[in-house]
N, C-alpha and C positions, 0 to 999 in steps of 0.2 A: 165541038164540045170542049170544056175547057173545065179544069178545077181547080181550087186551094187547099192547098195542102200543108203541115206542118211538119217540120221537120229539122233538129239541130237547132232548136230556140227561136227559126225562123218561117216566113211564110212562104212559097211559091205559089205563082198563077202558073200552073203548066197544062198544055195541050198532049195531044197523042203526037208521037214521034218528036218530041222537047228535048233538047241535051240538057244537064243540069249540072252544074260544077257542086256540090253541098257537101255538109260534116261528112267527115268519116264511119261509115258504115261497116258492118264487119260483112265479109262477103266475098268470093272470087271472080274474076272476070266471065261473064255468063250466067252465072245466078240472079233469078228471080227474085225480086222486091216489091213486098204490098207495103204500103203506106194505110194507114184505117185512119190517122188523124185528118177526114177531111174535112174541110171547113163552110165549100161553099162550091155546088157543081151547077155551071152556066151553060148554056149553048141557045137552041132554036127554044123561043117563050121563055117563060117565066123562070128566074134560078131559083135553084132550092138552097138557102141559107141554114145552115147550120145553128143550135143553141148550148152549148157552140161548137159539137161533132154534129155530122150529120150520119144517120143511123144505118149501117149497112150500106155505106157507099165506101168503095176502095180503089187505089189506084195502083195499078202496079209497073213494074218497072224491071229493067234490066241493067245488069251492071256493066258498062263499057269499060273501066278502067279504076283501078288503085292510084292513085298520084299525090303531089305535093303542091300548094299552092305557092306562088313568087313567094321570093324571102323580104321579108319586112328588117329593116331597120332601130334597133332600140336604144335610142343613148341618152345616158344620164348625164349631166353635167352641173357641177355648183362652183360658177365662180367663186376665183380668189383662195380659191379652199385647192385646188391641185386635185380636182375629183374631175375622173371621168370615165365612164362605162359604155364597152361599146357591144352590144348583143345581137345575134339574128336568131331570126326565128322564121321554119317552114311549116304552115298548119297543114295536117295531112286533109286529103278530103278525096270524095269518089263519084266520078261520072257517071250518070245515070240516063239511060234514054226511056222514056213514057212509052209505054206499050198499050196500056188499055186504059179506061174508066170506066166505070161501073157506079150506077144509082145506086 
């Protein structure tokens, strides 16, 4: 069984026992995580698609880990002009492992 899920602006296809690197969630390591935004729960027949939640379906989840994604790179530059900007940035985000789904 497998569902879509929304979450941090984005979608996941995730199964039961899924690692998932996503936004920043508030939360400690071991705490429980329902998701209600789902979109769309597959497995054996027919999915049930979502318009566009689907009603009483949840997925939930445990939190493995608080962490930092790689540092990205930001630089500005405007020839000829003597400009130049050099910035990083580590977006936070938190590991979650799929523990159930639920119609």
């Amino acid at each position: 069984m497998y569902a879509v899920i929304k979450t941090g602006g984005k979608q996941y296809r995730v199964a039961k026992d899924d690692v998932l690197k996503i936004e920043k969630l508030d939360g400690k390591t071991g705490d429980k995580i329902e998701f209600k935004e789902v979109l769309m729960v597959g497995g054996a027949g027919e999915p049930a698609v979502g318009t566009p939640l689907l009603d009483g379906a949840v997925v939930t989840a445990e939190v493995v880990d608080q962490t930092r994604a790689a540092k990205i790179i930001v630089f500005k530059k405007k020839r000829r002009h003597n400009y130049r900007r050099k910035k990083g940035h580590r977006q936070h985000q938190t590991v979650v492992r799929i523990t159930d789904i639920k119609k």
